[in-house]
C-alpha positions in Angstrom: 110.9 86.0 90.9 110.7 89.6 92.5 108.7 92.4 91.6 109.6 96.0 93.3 106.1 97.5 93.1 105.9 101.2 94.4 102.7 102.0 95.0 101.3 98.9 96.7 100.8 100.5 100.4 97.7 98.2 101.8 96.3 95.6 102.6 93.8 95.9 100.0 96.6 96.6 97.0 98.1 93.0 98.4 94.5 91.2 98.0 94.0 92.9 94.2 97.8 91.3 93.2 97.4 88.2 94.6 94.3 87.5 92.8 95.7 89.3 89.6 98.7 86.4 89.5 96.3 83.6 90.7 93.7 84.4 87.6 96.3 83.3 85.8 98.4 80.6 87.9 95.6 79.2 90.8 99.3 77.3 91.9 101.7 80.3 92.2 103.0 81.1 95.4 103.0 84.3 96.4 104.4 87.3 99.0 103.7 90.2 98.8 106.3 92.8 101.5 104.0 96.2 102.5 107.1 97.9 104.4 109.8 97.2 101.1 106.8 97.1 98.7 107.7 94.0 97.0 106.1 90.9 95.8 107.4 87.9 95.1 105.9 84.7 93.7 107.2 81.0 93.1 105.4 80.5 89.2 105.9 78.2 86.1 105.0 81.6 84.1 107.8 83.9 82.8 108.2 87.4 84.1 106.4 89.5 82.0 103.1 87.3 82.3 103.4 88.1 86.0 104.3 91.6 85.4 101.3 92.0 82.9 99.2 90.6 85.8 100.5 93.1 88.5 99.9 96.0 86.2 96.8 94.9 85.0 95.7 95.4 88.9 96.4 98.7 88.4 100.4 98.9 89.8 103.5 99.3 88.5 105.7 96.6 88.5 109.8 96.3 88.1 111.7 93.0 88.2 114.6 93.2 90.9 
């Protein structure tokens, strides 16, 4: 799945997402794309459990 997610513009943003979505998946794969300010992760959770996790970081999140 794909997340658009605006306002993620360093590498400390990336670090703070990542480690949102592994809190709650230790086994998610995930990529997170500065320049188009997207992530995407490779999860057995639905969307809005991954969206819950990227907004709980502190960012907005849209599915694409």
């Amino acid at each position: 799945m794909k997340f658009s997610v605006p306002d993620m513009t360093c590498g400390h943003c990336t670090a703070a997402i990542e480690k949102a979505i592994l809190q709650r998946d230790p086994s998610a794969e995930i990529s997170c794309d500065l320049g188009a300010h997207t992530v995407e992760t490779k999860t057995a959770l639905p969307e809005a459990e991954i969206a819950a996790a990227i907004e709980g970081a502190g960012y907005s999140a849209a599915t694409i």
